[in-house]
Structure formats: C-alpha cells, structure tokens
N, C-alpha and C positions, 0 to 999 in steps of 0.2 A: 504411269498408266492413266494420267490422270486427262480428261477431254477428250472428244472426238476428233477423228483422222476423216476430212474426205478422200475419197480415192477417185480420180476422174480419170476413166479410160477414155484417152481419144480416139476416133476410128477414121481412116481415111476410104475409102472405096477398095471394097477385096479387101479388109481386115483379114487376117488370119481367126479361122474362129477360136482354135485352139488357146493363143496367144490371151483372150479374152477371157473366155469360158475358164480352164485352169488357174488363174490366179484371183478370180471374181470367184469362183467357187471354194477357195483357198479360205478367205477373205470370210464366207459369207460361213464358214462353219467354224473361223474363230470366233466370231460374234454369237455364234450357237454353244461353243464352251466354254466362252465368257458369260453366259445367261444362264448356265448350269452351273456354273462356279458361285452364281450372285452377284456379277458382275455386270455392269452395261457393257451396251457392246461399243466399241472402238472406232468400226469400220463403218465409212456412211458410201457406199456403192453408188457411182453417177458416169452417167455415159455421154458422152459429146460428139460432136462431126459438123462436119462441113454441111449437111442437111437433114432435116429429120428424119431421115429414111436412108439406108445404105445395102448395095449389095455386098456380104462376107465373100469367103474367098470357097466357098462351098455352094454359093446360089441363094442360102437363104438370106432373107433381105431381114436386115435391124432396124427398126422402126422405134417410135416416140425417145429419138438421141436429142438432149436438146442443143441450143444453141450455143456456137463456140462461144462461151463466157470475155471480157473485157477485164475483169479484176478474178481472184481468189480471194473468199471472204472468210476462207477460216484455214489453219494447217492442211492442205493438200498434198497427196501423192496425185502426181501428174505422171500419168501411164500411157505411154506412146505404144500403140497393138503396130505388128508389124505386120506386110504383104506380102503376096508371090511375089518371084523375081521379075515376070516380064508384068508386073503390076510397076514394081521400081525400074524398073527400065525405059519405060513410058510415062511416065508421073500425069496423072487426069490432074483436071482441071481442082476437081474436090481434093486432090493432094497437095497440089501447088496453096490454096487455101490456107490449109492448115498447115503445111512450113510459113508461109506468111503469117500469120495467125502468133504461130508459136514463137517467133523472129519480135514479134513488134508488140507482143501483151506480157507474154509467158517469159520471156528473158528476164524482163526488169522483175517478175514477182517471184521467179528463183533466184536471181541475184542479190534478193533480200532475204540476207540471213536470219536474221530473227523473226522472220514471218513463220520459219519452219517449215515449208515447203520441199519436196523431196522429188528428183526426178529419176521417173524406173523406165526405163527402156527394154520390151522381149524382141529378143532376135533382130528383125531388119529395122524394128523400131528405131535402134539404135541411129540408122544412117536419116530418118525424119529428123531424128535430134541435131546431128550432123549438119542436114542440109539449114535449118534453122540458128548455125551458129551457137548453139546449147552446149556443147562440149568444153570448148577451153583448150587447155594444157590438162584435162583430169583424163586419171586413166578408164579404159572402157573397154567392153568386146562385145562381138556380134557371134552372126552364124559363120561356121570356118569358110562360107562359101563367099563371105560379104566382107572378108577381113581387109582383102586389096581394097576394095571400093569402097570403106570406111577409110582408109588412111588417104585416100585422096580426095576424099571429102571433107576431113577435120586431118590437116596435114600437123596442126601442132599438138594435137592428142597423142596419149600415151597407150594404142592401141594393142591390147595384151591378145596372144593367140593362147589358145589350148586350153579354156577357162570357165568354167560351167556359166558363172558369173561373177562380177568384178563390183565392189564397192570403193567408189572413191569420192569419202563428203556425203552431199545431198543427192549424189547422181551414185545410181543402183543400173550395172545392164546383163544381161544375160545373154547365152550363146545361142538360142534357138527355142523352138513351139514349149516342149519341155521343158528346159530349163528354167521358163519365166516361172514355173511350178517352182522350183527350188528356190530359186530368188524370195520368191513369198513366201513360204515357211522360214527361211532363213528374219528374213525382216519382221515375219509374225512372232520370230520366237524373241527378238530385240524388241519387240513392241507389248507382246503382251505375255513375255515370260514364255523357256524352254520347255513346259509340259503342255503349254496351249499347242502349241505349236509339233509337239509328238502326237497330239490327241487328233489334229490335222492329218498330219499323215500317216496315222494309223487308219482313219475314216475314207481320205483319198487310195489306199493301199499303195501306197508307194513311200519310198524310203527317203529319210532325212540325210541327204548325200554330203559325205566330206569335199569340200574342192578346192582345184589347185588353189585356190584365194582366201581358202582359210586352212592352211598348213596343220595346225592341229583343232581336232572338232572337239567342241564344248564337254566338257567329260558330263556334262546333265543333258547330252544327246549320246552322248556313246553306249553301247549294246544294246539300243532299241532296231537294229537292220532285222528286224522281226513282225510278227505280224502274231503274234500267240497270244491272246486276249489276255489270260491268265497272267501271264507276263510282264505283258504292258500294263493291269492294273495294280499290281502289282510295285511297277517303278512308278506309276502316275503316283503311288499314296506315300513313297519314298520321298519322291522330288517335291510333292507338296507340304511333305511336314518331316523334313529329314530330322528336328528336335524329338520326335513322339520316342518313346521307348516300345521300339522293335526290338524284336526275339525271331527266332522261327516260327515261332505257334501264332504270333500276330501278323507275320507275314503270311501263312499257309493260312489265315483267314480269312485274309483278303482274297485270294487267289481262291478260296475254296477248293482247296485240293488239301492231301497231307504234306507233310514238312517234308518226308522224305521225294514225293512226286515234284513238289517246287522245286528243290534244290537238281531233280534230275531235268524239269522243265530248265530251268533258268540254265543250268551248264549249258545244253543241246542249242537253243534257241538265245540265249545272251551271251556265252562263251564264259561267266563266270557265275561265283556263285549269287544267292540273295547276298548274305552280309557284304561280301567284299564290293555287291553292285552300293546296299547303303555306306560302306567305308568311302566308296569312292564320290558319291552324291558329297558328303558332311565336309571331304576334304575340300573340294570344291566351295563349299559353303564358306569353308574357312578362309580358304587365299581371297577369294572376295571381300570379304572383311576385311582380313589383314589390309588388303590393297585399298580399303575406305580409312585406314589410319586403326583401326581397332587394335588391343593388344590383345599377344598369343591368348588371356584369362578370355576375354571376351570372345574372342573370336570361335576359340572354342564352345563355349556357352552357345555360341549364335547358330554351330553348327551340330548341335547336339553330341557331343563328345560330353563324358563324366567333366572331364576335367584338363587344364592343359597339359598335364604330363601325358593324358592319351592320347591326347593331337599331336606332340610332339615325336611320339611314340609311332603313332601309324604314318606321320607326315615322314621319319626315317625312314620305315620298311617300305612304303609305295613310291615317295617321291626323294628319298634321299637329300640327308640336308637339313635345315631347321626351317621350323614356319615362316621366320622374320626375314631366311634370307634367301628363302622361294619366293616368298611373294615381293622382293626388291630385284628379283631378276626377274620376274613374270612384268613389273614397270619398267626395266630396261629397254 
C-alpha cells in the first residue's frame, strides 16, 4: 500500500456519466477510510478529454478536463468512461482524438511493465481500447450488447461473454454502467485491503458481488450481502485485527447489542454465527501465510489461533485436510 495511484478518467464526448461518477465515487470514499484508518489516501482523481469542456451523455457539460497528457509521470490507472450506442456508431471528431491519442502515447506507457500502470475499461469503454489497438491477445468483456462488435474490433482478443468483469494482467474491463462499480471495489479491495473496500460498499449501499471471474469470493468478503450496521462493524473489527482475543462479550461490544441479539443478528443477516464468521476470517489469515512460505507454528500465531493444533483442528472441520496441503493446492 505503499505510494499514490493516479487514476485518469478519460472522457470522449457523451461519456456515460454513470461510468464516471460510480467508480470516481468509489475511489474518492477509499481515500475517506483510508484517512480514518490513519492512513494516506491512495487515490489521486484526474479527469482528461479531447477539450476542456465535454457534453456527458445526460446533457450536463464536464468542464476544467485537462489536457490529454503525452507521458504518465507516476503509477496510473488509465480509465476509459464509455458512451451511448449511436455515440459509437458515429465516432465525433473528439472521439476519433482520443483513440489516436491513446494509439500513439498510451500504448507504449502500458506496455511498460514496470511503470505499473493499469488499464480499466467500463462498459463500451472497452471497444475505445479496442479501437486503439490496446487489447492484445488479453482477455476482456463489455456490455452483452457490444460483445459482437468487440470481437471485430480486437479479432485476436480473448472476449469472454456473461462476466460482470474480467481481469487479465494490467487490463481490468467490466460489462456495463454498473459493473464498472464492482470492478472498483474489486481492485479497491487488492489495493487497499478487503475491509476498505466492504467499508466502500457498505457506504455506496450496494453489494460486494461474486463473478463468474472470480469463481470463489474472498472468504474476508463472504457474509457481508448485508447492509446491518451492527454487523458490519462488527466483521470490520474482526477483519482488522482477527489476532485480538474475541469472546462474545467483546464482540456484543462492539456491536452494542447483547450476546444473545448479535448472535440472532449475525444468523439472519450473515447466514452464520459471530465465532464461526471469526473462525473463518483467521483461517483465511492462515492459508495466506502458509502460501507466503510460513510454517503451520507461525501461521497460526499470525492468524490468532492459540496454537497450531487449533489451526489444525478447525482447518479439518471447515476445510478438510491439513494446513500445509490446503494451502499447496490453493498454489496449484
């Protein structure tokens, strides 16, 4: 977590505003729970276009965008906003621009990998990157309505249907308005850790969604499809310090309810109980370790377990198996 991330939206004429707004807002309330954590923030918010001024795809005009940059001077995310259809059907003059633009600056400064530069594409964004020769052979998806005229646009891309969003490498793209929201929690929660990123979408009210592109979801996002304050701060003081010595009475503190109201809370609204949501946070702590080279002593220590017989012990009954040879199938 260490240095700041720009983030450059580019906009061509009729941006989507949603496309914008949603993941810029995303963005702009991790750096708000990164400042409450004691943390700097991450995220340095910067908007672009083909002129200072742009009409969205609502009428309202975007003004003081600056000017399409010639270099990236620090880690960038490079955010391609997408249009209406009969906006890409037509491509203005201010579109044509910036596929040129992005063809002849922005290729060579993604194609250098250790710059650290990332390219996120929402929805029809995708087919800008496309038209720009940005794509490759990596796999990618749009909106289900843009899927044909993505594959004849980047014929050698590996263009995945049915997919909230797809991550391959440095290129991040999503299926639509929406989804570019889930792509950013998704990458907030790989950037600045999986409680920032529930604190996100607890504040956005929308849910941290499983997708076909990630097969199984992160067990320190599982049983948060909730919105119960109580709850949630409840896993936020779990996931932040799964070593503390929790009880019920320390959890029903947190929460400020009694032990018995939590544990009816947490059934109803997480599907399990408090302990076994902490059993399942500390397992998790563990197979991370173990997967960093740690041994079962350590790992357990790391994960607040007494001891490695009771990592061993809960890693049987929840996950079957031993720690050492979960976590060498979890690298498989």
């Amino acid at each position: 977590m260490n240095g700041r991330t720009d983030v450059l939206f580019v906009l061509a004429p009729r941006a989507l505003l949603l496309d914008l707004a949603g993941p810029a807002e995303a963005l702009r309330l991790a750096n708000q729970h990164l400042k409450r954590r004691g943390e700097p923030p991450r995220f340095r918010l910067r908007y672009t276009g083909p002129a200072e001024a742009l009409d969205s795809s609502v009428g309202l005009t975007l003004s003081g965008l600056e000017p399409l940059p010639e270099t990236l001077d620090a880690p960038t995310w490079l955010v391609l906003v997408g249009q209406p259809g009969e906006t890409l059907a037509q491509p203005q003059a201010g579109t044509r621009d910036v596929t040129r633009w992005l063809h002849r600056h922005m290729a060579p400064a993604l194609a250098d990998a250790p710059a650290g530069h990332r390219l996120v594409t929402i929805c029809s964004g995708t087919l800008l990157a496309a038209r720009a020769d940005l794509l490759g052979t990596r796999r990618c998806t749009t909106h289900h309505d843009l899927l044909d005229t993505l594959r004849r646009l980047a014929p050698l891309a590996q263009v995945v249907d049915n997919r909230v969003f797809v991550i391959d490498g440095p290129l991040a793209s999503s299926a639509g308005v929406t989804a570019g929201i889930d792509l950013t929690l998704h990458l907030v929660g790989q950037t600045c850790g999986d409680a920032v990123a529930a604190a996100v979408a607890q504040d956005m009210v929308v849910y941290l969604r499983r997708t076909a592109n990630d097969p199984e979801l992160s067990p320190l996002l599982a049983h948060r499809h909730h919105l119960h304050p109580a709850v949630h701060r409840v896993q936020d003081a779990i996931s932040e310090r799964p070593t503390a010595d929790w009880d019920m009475a320390a959890l029903s503190a947190v929460a400020h309810v009694t032990e018995r109201h939590l544990l009816r809370l947490f059934q109803h609204h997480a599907g399990v109980s408090p302990l076994a949501y902490l059993q399942t946070i500390r397992l998790e702590h563990a197979r991370r370790a173990l997967q960093r080279g740690a041994s079962v002593t350590r790992a357990a220590e790391t994960a607040g377990f007494s001891s490695d017989l009771q990592l061993r012990r809960a890693w049987g009954r929840r996950l079957g198996g031993t720690p050492r040879c979960g976590a060498r199938a979890a690298d498989a």
